[in-house]
C-alpha positions as CSV (number, residue, x, y, z in Angstrom):
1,X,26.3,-17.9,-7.6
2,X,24.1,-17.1,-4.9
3,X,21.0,-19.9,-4.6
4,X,18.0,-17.5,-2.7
5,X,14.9,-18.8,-1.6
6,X,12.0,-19.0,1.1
7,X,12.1,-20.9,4.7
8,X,8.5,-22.3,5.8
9,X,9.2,-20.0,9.2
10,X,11.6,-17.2,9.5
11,X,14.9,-17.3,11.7
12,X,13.5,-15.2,14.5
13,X,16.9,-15.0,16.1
14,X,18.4,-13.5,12.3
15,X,15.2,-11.6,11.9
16,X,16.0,-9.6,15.2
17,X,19.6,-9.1,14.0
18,X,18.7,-7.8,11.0
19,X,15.8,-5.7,12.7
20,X,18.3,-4.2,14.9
21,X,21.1,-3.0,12.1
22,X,18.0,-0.4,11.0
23,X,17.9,0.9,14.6
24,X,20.4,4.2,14.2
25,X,22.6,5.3,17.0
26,X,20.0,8.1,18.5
27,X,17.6,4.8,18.7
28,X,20.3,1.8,20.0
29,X,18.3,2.1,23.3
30,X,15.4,0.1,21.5
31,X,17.7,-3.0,21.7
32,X,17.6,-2.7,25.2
33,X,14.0,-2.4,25.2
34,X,13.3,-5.1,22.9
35,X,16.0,-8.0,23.2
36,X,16.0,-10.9,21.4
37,X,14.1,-13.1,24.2
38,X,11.4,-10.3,24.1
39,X,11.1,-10.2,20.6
40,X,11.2,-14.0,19.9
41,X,8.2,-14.2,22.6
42,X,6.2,-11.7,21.1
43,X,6.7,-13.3,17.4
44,X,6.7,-16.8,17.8
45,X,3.1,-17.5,17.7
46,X,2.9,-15.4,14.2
47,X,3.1,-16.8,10.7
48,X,6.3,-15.9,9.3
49,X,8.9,-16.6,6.1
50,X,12.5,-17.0,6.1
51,X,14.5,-15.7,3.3
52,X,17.9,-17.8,2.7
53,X,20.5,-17.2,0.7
54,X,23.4,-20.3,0.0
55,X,21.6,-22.3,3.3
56,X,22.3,-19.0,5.6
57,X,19.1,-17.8,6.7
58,X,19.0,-13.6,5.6
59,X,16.0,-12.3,7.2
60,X,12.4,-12.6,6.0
61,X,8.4,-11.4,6.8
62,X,6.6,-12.2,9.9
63,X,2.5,-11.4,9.8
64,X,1.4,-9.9,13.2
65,X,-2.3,-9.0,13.8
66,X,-2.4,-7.6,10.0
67,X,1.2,-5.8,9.8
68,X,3.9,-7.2,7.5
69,X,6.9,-7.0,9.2
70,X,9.9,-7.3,6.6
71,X,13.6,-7.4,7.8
72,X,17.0,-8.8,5.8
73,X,20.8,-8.6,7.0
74,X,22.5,-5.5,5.4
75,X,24.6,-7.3,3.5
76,X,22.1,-9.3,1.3
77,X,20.4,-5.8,0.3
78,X,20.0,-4.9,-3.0
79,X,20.5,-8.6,-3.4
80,X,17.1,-10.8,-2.3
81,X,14.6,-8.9,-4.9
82,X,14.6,-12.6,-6.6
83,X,12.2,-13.4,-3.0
84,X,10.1,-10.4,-3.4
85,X,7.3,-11.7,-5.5
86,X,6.8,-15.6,-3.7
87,X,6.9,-13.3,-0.4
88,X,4.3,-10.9,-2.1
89,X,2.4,-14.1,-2.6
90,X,2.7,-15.7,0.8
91,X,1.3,-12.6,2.5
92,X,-1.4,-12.3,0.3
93,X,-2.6,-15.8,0.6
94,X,-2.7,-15.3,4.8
95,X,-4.4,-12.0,3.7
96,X,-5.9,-9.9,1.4
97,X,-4.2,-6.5,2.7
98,X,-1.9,-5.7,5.5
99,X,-0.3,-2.4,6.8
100,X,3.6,-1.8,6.5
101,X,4.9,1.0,9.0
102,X,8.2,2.9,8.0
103,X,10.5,5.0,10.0
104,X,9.8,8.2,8.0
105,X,13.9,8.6,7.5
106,X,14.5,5.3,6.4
107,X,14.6,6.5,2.3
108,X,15.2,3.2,1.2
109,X,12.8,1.6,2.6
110,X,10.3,4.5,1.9
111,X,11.8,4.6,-2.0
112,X,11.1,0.0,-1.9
113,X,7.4,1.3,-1.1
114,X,6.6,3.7,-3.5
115,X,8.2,1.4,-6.3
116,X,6.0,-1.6,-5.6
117,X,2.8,1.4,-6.2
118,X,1.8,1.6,-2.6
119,X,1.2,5.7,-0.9
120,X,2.0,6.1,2.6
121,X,0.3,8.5,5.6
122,X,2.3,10.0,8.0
123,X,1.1,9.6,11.7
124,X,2.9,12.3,13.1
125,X,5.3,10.5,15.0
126,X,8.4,9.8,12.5
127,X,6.7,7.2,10.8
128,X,4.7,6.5,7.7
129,X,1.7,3.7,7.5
130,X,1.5,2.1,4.4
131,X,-2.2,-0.3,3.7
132,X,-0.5,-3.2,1.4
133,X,-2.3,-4.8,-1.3
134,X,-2.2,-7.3,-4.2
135,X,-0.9,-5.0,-7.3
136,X,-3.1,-4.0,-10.1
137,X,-1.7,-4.5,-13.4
138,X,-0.7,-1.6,-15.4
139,X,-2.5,-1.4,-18.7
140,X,-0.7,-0.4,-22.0
C-alpha cells in the first residue's frame, strides 16, 4: 500500500529530476542550460512542497514570483492525485491565484488543467498560460 503525503519543502534535487523526464529529446539541451546547481540556486529561496510517497520523496510544487511550478517522477503518475487537493490548499493559502505555464504538447498535463476547470491562453511560443484559482463549486 502506498502511504502519500506532503514534505514542509520540496526535494529540489528530485524536483529537477522529475522536471527534466518532461524535457523530450528535440529539448535535452535545456538540461544543459539549466543543471541542477542552477536550478537549485534559482529555487531555494521559494516556498515549496514535497510530495512523498513510502518516505521517497516524488516531486512536488515550488511558488516562484506567482507561478506554480508542479513536477512528480514518471513513475508515481497517475498515482499522487491523493496530494492534489492539500497541494491545492497550500498554494492557495501563500496566494489567492497563481499562473501555471504548459508546454502546449504536453496533453496530459494540458488534459490535468482543463479537468481541475481552469482555460488556458496560448502565447505563441509552444506554450499555454493558465491564471490558477480556488475552484468554485458546481451547483446542482
Amino acid at each position: 500500500m502506498n502511504r502519500f503525503r506532503l514534505a514542509d519543502r520540496a526535494d529540489l534535487a528530485v524536483f529537477y529530476e522529475a522536471d527534466a523526464s518532461y524535457f523530450h529529446a528535440g529539448r535535452a539541451d535545456m538540461l544543459q542550460i539549466v543543471s541542477l546547481e542552477v536550478f537549485i540556486a534559482h529555487y531555494s529561496g521559494c516556498p515549496s512542497i514535497g510530495f512523498v510517497c513510502d518516505g521517497r520523496a516524488i516531486g512536488g510544487m515550488i511558488l516562484d514570483r506567482g507561478h506554480a511550478h508542479l513536477a512528480v517522477l514518471p513513475a508515481y503518475h497517475g498515482r499522487w492525485a491523493i496530494l492534489w487537493k492539500p497541494a491545492l490548499e497550500w498554494l492557495f493559502r501563500m496566494t489567492p491565484e497563481a499562473l501555471g505555464v504548459v508546454e502546449a504538447d504536453n496533453l496530459v498535463c494540458l488534459e490535468f488543467m482543463k479537468r481541475n476547470g481552469w482555460t488556458g491562453v496560448p502565447t505563441g511560443d509552444g506554450k499555454i498560460v493558465f491564471r490558477i484559482t480556488p475552484r468554485i463549486p458546481r451547483r446542482a
